[in-house]
N, CA, C and O atoms as a CHARMM CRD file, in Angstrom:
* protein
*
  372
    1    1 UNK  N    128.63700 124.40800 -18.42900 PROA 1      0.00000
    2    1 UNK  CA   128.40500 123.78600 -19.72200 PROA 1      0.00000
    3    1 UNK  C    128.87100 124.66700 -20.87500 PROA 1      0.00000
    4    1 UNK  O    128.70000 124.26900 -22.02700 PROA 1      0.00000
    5    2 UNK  N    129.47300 125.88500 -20.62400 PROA 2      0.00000
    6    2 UNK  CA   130.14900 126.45300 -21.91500 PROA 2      0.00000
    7    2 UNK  C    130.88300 126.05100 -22.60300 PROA 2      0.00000
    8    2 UNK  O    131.11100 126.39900 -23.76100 PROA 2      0.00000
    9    3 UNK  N    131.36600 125.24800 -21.98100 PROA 3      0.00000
   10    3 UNK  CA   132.89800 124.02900 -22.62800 PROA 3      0.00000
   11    3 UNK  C    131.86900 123.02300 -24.04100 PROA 3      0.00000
   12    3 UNK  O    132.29600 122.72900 -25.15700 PROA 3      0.00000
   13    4 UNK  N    130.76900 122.77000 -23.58200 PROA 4      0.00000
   14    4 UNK  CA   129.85200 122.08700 -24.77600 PROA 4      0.00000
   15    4 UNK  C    129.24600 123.18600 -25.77200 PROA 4      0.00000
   16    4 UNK  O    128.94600 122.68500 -26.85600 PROA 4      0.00000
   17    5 UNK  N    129.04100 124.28800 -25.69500 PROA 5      0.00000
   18    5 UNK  CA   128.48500 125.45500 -26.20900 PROA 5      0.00000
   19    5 UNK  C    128.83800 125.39200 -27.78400 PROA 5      0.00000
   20    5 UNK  O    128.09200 125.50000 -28.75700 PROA 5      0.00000
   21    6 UNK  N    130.92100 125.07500 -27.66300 PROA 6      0.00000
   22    6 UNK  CA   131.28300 125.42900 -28.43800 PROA 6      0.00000
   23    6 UNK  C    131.40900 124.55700 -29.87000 PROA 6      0.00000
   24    6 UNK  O    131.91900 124.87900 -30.94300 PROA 6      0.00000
   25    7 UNK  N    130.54000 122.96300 -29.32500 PROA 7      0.00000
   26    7 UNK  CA   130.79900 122.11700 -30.32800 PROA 7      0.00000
   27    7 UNK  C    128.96500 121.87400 -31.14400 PROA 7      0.00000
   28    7 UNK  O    128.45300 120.81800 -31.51600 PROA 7      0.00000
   29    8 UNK  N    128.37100 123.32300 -31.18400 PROA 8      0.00000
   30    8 UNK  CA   127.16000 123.10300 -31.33300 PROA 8      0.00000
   31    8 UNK  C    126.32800 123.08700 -32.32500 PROA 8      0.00000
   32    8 UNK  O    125.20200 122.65100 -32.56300 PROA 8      0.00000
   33    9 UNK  N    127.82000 124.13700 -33.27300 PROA 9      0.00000
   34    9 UNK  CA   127.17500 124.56000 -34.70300 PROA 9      0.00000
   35    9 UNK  C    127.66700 123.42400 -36.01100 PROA 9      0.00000
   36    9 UNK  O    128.88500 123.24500 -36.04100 PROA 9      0.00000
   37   10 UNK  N    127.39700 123.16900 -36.36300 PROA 10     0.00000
   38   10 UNK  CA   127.52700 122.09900 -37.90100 PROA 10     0.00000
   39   10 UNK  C    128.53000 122.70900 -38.34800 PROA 10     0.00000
   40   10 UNK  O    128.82200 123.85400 -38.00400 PROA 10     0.00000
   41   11 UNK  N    129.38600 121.79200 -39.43200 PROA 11     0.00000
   42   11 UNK  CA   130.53500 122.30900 -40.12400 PROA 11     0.00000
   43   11 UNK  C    129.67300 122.96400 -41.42500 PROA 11     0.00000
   44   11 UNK  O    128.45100 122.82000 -41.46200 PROA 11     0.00000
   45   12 UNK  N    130.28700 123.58300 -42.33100 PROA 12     0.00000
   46   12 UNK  CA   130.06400 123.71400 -43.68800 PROA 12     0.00000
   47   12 UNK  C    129.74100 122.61500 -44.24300 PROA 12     0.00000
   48   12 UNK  O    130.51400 121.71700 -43.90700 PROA 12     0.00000
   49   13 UNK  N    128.62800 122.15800 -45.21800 PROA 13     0.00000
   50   13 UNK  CA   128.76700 121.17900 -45.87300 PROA 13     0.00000
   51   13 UNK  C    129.70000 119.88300 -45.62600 PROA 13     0.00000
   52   13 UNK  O    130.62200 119.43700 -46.30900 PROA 13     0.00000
   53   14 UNK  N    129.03500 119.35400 -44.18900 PROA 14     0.00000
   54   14 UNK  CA   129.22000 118.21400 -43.60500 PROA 14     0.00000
   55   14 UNK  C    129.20100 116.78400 -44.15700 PROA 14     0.00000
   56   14 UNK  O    129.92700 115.88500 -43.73300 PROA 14     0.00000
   57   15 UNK  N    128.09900 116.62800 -45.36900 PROA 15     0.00000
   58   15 UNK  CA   127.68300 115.58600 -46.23700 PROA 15     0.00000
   59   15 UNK  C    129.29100 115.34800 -46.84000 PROA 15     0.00000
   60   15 UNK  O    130.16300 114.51800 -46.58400 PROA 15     0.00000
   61   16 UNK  N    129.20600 116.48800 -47.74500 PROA 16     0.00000
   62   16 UNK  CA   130.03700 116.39300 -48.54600 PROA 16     0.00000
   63   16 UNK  C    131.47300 116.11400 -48.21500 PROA 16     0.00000
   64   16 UNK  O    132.17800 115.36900 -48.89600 PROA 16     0.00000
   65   17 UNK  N    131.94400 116.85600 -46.94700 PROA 17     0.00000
   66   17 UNK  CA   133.09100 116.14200 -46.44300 PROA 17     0.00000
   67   17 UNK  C    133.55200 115.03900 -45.96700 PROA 17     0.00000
   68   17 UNK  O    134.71000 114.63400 -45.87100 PROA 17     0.00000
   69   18 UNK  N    132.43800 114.52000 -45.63800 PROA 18     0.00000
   70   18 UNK  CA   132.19400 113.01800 -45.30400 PROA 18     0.00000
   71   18 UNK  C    132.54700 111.98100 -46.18200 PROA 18     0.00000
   72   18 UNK  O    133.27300 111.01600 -45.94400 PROA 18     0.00000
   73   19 UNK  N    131.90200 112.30500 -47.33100 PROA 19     0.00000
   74   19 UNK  CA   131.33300 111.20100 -48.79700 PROA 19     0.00000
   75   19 UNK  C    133.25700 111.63100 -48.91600 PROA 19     0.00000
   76   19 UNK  O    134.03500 110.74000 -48.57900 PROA 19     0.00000
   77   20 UNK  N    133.63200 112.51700 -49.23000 PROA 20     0.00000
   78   20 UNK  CA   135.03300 112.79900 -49.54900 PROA 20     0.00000
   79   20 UNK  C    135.96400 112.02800 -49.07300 PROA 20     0.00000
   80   20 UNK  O    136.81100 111.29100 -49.57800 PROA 20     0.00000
   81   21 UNK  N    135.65700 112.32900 -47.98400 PROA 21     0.00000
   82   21 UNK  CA   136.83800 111.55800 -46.90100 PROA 21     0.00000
   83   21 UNK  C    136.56200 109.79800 -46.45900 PROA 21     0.00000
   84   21 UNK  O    137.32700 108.93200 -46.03500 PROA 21     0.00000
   85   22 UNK  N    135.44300 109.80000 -46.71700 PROA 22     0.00000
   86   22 UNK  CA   134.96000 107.79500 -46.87000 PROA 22     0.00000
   87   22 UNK  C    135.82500 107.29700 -48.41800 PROA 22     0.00000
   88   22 UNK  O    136.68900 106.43000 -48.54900 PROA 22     0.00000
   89   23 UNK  N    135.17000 108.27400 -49.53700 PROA 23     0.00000
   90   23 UNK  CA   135.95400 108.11700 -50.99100 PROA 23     0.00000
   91   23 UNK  C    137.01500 107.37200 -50.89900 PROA 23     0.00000
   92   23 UNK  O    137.14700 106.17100 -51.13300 PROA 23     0.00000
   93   24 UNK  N    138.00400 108.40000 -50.43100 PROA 24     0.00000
   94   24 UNK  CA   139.69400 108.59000 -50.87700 PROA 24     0.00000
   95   24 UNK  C    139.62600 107.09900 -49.49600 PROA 24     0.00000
   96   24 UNK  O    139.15600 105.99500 -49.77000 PROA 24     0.00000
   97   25 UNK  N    139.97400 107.32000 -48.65600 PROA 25     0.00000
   98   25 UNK  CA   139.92000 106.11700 -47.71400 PROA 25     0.00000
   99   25 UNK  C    139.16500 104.56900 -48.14600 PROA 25     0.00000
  100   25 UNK  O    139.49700 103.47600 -47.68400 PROA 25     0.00000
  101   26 UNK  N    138.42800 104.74200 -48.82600 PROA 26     0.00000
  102   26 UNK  CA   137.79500 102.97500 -49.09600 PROA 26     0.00000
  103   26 UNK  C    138.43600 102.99300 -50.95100 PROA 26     0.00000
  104   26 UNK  O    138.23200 101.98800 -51.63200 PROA 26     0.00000
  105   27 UNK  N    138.94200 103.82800 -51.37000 PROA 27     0.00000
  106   27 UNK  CA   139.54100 103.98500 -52.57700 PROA 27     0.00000
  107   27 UNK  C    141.48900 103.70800 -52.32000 PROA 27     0.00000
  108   27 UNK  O    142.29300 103.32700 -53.17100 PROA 27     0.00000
  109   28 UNK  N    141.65400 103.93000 -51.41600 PROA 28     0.00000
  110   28 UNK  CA   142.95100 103.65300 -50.42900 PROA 28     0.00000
  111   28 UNK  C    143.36200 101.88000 -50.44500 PROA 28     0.00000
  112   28 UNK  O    144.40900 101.26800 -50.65600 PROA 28     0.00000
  113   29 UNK  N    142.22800 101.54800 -50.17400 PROA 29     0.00000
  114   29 UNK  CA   142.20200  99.69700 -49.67500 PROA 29     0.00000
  115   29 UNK  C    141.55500  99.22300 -51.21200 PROA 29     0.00000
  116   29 UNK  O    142.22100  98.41700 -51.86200 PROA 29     0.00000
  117   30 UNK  N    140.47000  99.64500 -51.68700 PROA 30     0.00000
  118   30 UNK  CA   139.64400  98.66100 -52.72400 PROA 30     0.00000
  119   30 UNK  C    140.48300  98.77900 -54.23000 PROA 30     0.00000
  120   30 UNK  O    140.24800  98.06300 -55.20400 PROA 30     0.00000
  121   31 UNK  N    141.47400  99.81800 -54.16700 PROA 31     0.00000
  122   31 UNK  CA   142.37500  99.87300 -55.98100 PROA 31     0.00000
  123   31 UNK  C    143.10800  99.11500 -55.69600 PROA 31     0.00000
  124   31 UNK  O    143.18500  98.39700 -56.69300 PROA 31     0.00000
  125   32 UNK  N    144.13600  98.52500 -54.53900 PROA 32     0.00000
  126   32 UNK  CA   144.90600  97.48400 -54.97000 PROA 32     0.00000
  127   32 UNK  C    144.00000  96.15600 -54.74700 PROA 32     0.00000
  128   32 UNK  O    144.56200  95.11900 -55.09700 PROA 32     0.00000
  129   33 UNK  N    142.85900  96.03400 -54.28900 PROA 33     0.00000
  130   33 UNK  CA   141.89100  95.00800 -53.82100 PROA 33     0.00000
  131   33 UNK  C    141.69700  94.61800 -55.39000 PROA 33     0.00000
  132   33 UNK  O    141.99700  93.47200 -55.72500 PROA 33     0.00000
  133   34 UNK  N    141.33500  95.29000 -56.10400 PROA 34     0.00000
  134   34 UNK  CA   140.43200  95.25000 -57.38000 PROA 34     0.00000
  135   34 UNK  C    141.65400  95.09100 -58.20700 PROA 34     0.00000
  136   34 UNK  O    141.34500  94.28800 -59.08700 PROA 34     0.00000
  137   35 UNK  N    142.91200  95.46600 -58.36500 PROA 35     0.00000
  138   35 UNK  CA   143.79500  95.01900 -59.21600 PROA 35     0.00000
  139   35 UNK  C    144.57900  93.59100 -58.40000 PROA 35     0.00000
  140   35 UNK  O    145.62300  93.12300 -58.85600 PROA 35     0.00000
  141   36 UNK  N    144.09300  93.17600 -57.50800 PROA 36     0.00000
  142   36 UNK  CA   144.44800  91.36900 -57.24600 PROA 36     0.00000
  143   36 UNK  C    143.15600  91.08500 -57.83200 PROA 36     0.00000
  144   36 UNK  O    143.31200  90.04500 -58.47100 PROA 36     0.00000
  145   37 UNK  N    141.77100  91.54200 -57.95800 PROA 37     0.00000
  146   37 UNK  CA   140.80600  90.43000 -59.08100 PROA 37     0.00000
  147   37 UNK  C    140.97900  90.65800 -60.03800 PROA 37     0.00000
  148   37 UNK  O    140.67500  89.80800 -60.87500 PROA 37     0.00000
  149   38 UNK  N    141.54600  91.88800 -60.46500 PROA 38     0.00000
  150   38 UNK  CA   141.77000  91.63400 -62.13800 PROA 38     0.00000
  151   38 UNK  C    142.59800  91.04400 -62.76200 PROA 38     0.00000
  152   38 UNK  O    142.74500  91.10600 -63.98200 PROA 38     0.00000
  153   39 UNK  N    143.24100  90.39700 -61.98900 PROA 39     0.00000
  154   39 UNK  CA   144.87400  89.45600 -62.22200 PROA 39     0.00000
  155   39 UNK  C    144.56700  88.37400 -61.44300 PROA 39     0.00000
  156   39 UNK  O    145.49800  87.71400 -60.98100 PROA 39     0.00000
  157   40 UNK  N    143.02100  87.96000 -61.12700 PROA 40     0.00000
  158   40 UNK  CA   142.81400  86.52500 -60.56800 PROA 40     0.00000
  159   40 UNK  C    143.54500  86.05400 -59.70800 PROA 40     0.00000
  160   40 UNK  O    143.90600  84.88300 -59.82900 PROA 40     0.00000
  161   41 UNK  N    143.96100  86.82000 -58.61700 PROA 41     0.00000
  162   41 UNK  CA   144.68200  85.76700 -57.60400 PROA 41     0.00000
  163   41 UNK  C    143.51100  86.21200 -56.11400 PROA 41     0.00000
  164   41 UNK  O    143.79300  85.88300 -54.96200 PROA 41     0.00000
  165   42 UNK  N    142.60200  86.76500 -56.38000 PROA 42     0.00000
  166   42 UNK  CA   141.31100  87.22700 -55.12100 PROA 42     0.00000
  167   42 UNK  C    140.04800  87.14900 -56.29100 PROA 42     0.00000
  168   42 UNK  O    140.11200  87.65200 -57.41300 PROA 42     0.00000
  169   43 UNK  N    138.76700  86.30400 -55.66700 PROA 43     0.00000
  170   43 UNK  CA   137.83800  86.41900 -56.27300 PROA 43     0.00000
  171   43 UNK  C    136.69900  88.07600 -55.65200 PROA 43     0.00000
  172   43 UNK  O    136.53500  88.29200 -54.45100 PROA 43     0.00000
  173   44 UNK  N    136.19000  88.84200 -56.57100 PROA 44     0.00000
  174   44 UNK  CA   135.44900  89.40000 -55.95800 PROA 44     0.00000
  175   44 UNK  C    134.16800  88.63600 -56.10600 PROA 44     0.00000
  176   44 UNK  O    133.82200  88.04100 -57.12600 PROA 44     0.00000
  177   45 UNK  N    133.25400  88.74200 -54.56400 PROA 45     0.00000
  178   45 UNK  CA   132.09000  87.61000 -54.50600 PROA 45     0.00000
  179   45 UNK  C    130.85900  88.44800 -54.40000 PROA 45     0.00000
  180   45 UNK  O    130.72200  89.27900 -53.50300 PROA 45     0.00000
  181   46 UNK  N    130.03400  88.24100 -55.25200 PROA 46     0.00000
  182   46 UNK  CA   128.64400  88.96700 -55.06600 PROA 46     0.00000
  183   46 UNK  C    127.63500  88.17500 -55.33000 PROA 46     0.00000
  184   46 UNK  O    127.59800  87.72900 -56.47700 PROA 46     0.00000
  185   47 UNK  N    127.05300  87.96000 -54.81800 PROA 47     0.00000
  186   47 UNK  CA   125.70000  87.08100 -54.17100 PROA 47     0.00000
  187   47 UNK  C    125.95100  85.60100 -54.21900 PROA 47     0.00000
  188   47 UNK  O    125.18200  84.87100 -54.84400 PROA 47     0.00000
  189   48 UNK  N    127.13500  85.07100 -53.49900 PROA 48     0.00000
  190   48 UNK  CA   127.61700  84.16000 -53.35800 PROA 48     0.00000
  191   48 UNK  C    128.62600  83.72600 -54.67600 PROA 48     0.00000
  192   48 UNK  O    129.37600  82.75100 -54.63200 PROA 48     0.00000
  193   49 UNK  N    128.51600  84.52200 -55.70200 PROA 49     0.00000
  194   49 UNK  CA   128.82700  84.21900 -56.96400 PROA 49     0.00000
  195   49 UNK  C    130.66500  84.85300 -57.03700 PROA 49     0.00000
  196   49 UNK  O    130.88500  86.05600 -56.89800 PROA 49     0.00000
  197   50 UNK  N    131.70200  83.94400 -57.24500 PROA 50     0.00000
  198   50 UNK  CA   133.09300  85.10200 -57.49500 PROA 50     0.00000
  199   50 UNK  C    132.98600  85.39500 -58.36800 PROA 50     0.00000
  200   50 UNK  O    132.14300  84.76300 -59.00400 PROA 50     0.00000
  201   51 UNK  N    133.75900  86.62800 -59.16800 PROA 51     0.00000
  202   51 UNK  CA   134.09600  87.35600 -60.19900 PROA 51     0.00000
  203   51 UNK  C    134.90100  87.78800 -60.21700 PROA 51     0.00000
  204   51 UNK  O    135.12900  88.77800 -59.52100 PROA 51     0.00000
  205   52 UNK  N    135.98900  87.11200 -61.25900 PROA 52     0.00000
  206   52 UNK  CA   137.47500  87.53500 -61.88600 PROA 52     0.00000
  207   52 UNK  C    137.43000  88.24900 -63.09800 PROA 52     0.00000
  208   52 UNK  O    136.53600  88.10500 -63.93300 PROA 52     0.00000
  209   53 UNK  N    138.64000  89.22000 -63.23100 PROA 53     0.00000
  210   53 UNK  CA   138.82100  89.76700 -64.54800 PROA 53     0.00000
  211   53 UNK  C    138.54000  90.94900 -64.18300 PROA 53     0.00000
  212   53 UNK  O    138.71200  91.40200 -63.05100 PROA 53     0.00000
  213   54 UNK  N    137.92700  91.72800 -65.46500 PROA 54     0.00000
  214   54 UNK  CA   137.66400  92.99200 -66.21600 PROA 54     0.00000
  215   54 UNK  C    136.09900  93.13300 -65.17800 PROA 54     0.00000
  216   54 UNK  O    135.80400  94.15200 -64.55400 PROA 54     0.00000
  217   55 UNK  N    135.27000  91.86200 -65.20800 PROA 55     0.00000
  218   55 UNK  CA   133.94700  92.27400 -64.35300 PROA 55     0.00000
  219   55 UNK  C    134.12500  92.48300 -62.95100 PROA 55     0.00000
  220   55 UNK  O    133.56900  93.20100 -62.12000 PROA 55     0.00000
  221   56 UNK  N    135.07800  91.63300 -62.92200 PROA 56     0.00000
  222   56 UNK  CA   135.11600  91.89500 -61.26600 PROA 56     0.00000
  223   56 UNK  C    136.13300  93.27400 -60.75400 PROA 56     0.00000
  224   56 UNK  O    135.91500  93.78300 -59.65400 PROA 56     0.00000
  225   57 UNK  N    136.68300  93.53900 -61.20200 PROA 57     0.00000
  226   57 UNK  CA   137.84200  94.89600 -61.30900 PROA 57     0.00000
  227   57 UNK  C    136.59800  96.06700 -61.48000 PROA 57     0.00000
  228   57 UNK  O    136.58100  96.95500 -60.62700 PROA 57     0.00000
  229   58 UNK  N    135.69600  96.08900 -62.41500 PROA 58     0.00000
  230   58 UNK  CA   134.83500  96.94600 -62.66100 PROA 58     0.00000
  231   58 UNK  C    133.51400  96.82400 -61.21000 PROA 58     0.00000
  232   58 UNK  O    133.08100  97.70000 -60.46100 PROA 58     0.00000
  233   59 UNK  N    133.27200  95.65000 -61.28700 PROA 59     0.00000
  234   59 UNK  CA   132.35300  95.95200 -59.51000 PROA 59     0.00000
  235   59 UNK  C    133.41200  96.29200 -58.63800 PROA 59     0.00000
  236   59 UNK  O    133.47400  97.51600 -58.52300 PROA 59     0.00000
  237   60 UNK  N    134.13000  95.79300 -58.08600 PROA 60     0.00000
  238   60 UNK  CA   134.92300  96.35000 -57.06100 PROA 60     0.00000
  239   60 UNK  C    134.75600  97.78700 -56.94100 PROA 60     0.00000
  240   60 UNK  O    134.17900  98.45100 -56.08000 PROA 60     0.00000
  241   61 UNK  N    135.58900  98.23000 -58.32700 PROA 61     0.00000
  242   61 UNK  CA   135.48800  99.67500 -58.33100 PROA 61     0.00000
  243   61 UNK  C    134.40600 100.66000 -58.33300 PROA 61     0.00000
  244   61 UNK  O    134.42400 101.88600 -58.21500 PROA 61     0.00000
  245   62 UNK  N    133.41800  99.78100 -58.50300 PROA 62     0.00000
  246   62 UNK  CA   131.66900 100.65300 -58.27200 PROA 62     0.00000
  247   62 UNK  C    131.41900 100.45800 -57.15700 PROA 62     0.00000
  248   62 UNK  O    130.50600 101.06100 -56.59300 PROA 62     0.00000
  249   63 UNK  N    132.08500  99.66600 -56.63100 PROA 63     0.00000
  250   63 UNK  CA   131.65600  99.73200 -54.88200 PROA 63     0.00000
  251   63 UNK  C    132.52400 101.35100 -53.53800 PROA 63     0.00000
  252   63 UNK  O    132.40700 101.95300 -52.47100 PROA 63     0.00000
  253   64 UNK  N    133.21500 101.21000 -54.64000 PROA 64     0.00000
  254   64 UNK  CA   133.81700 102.23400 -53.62600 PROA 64     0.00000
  255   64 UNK  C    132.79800 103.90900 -53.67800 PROA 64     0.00000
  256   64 UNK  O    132.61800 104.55600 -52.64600 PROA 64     0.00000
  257   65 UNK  N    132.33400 104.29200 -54.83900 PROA 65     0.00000
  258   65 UNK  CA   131.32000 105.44100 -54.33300 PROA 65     0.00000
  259   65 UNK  C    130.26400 105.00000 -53.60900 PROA 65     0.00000
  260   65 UNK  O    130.07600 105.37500 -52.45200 PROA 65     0.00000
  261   66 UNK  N    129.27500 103.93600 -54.40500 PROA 66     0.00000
  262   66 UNK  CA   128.37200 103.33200 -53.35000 PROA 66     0.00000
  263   66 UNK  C    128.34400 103.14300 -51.75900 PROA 66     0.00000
  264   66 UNK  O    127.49600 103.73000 -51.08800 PROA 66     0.00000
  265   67 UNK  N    129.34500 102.26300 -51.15700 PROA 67     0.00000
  266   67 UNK  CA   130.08600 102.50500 -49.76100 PROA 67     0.00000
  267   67 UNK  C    130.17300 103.56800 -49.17900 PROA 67     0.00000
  268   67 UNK  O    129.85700 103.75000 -48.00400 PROA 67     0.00000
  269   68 UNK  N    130.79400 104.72800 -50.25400 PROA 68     0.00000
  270   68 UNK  CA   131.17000 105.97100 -49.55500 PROA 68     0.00000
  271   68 UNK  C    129.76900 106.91400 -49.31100 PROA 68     0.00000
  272   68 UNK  O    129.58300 107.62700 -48.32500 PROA 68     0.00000
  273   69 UNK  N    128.91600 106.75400 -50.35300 PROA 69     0.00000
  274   69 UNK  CA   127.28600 107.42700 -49.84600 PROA 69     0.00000
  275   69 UNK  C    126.59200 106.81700 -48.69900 PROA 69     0.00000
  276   69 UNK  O    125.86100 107.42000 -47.91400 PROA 69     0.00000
  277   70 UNK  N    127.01500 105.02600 -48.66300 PROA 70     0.00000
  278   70 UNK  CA   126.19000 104.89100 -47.82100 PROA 70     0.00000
  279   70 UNK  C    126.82900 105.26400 -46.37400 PROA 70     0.00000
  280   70 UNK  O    126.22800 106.01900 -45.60900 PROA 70     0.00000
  281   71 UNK  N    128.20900 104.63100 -46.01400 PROA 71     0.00000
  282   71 UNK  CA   128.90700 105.58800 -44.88200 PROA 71     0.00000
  283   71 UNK  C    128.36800 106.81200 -44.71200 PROA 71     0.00000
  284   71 UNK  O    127.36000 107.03100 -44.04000 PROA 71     0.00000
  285   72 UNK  N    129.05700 107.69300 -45.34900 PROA 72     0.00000
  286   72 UNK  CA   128.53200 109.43700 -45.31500 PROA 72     0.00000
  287   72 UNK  C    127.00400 109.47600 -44.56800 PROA 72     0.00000
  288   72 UNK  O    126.84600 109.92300 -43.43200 PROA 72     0.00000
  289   73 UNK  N    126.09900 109.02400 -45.26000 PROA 73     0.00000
  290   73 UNK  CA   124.76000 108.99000 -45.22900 PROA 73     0.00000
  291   73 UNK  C    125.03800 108.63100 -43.50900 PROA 73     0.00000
  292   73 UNK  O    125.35200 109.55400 -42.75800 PROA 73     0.00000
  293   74 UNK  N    124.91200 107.45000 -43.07600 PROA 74     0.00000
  294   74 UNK  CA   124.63500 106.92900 -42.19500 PROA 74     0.00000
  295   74 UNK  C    125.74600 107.57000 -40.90600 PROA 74     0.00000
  296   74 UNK  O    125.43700 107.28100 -39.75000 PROA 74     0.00000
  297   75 UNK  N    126.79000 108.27400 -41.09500 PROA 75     0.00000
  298   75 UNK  CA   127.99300 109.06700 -40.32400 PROA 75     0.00000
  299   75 UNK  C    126.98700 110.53900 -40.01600 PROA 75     0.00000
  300   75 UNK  O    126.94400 111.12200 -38.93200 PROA 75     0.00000
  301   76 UNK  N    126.04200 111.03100 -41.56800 PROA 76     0.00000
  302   76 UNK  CA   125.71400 112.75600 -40.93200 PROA 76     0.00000
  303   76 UNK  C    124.54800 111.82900 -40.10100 PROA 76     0.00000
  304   76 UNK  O    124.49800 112.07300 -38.89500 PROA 76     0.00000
  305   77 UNK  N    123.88800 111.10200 -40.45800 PROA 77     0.00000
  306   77 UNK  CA   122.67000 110.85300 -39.62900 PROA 77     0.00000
  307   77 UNK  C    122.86200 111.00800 -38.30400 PROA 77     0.00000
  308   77 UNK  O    122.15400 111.75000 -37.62300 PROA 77     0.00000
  309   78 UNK  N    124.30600 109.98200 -37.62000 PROA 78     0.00000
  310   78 UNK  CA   124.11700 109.86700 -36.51700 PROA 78     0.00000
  311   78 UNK  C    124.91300 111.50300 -36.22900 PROA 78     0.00000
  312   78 UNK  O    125.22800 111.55300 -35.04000 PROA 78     0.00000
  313   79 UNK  N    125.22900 112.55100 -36.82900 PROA 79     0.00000
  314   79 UNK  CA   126.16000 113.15600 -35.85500 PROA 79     0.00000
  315   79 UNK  C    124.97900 114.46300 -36.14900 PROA 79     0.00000
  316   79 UNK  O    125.17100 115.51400 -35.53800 PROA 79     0.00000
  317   80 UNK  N    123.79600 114.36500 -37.07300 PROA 80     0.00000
  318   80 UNK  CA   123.01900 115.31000 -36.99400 PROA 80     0.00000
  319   80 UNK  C    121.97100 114.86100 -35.46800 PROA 80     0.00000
  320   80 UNK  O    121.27600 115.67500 -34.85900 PROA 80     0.00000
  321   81 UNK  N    122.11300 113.38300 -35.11800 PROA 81     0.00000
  322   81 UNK  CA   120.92100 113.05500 -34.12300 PROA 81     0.00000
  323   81 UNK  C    121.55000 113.74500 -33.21800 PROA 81     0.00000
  324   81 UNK  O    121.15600 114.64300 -32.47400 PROA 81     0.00000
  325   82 UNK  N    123.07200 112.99400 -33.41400 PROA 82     0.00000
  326   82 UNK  CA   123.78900 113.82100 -31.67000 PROA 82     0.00000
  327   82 UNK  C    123.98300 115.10000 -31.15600 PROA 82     0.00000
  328   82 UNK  O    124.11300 115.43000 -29.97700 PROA 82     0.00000
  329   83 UNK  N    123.99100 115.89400 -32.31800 PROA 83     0.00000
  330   83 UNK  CA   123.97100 117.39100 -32.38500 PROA 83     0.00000
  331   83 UNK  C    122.68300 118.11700 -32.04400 PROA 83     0.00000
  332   83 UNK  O    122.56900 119.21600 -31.50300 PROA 83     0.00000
  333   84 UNK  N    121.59000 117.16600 -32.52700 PROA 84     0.00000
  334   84 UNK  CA   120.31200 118.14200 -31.82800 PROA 84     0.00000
  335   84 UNK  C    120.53300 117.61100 -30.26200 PROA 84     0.00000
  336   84 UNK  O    120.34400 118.40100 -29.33600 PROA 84     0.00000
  337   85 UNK  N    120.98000 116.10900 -29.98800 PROA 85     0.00000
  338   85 UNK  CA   120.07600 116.04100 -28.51500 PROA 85     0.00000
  339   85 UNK  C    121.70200 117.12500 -27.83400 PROA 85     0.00000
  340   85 UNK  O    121.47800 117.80400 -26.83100 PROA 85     0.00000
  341   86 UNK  N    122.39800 117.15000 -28.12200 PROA 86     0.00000
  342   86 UNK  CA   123.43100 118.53000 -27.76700 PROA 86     0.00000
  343   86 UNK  C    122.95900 119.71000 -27.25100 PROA 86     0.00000
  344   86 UNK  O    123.04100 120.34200 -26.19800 PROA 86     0.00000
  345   87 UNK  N    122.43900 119.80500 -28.32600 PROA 87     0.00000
  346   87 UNK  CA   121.74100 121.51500 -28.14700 PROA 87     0.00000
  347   87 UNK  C    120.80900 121.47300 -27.46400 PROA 87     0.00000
  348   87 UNK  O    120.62400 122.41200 -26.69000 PROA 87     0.00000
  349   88 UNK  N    119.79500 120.26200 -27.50600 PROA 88     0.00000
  350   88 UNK  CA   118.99000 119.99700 -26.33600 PROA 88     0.00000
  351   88 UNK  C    119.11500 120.66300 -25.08500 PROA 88     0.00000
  352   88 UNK  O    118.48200 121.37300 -24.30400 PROA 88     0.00000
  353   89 UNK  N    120.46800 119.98900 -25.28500 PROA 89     0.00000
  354   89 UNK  CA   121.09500 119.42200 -23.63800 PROA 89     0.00000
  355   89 UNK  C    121.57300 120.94600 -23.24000 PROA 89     0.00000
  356   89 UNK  O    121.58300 121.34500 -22.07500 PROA 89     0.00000
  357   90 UNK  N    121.88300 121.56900 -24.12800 PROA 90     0.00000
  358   90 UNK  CA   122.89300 122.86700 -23.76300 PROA 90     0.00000
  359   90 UNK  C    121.27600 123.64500 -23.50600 PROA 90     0.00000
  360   90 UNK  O    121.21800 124.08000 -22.35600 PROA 90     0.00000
  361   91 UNK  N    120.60900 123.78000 -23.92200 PROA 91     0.00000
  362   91 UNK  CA   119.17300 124.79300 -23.89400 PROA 91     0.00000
  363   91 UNK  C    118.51700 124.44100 -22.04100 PROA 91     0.00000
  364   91 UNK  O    117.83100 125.23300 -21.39500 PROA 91     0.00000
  365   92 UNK  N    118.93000 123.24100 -21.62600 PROA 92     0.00000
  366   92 UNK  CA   118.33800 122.84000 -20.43500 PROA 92     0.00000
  367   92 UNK  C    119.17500 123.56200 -19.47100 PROA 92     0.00000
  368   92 UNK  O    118.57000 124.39600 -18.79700 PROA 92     0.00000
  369   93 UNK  N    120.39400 123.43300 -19.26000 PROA 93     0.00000
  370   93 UNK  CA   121.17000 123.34600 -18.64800 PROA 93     0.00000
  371   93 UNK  C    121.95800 124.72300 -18.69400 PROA 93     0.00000
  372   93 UNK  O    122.97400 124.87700 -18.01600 PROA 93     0.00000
């Protein structure tokens, strides 16, 4: 099991690379997303409701940090669960 040993310790500021790298990637797809609603040819839809223009260009674009915390968030969760039962596993064995 030394071959697992070596994947045991956390990166540096894991959160933060995460939220970074969700960012630029859902910021990748949602700026040209959000400049087809601001030129009305895609409705953005929020709570069943579309929104064209300047409002809808402006949610779009608040969605992309939002998304990216909640990704991040929910990406360290699972790789902090998998990392303890890891070390678990490496302490048994």
């Amino acid at each position: 099991m030394k071959y697992l040993r070596q994947f045991e310790d956390k990166p540096e500021n894991l959160f933060g690379k995460l939220f970074w790298n969700m960012f630029f990637f859902l910021a990748f797809w949602m700026v040209p997303l959000s400049l087809l609603i601001l030129f009305g040819v895609i409705p953005f839809n929020f709570n069943d409701q579309p929104y064209y223009g300047i409002g809808g260009f402006l949610m779009a674009l608040s969605f992309i940090p939002m998304m990216a915390l909640g990704f991040a968030a929910i990406f360290w969760l699972y790789y902090s669960i998998g990392n303890y039962f890891l070390r678990l596993f490496n302490r048994i064995f």
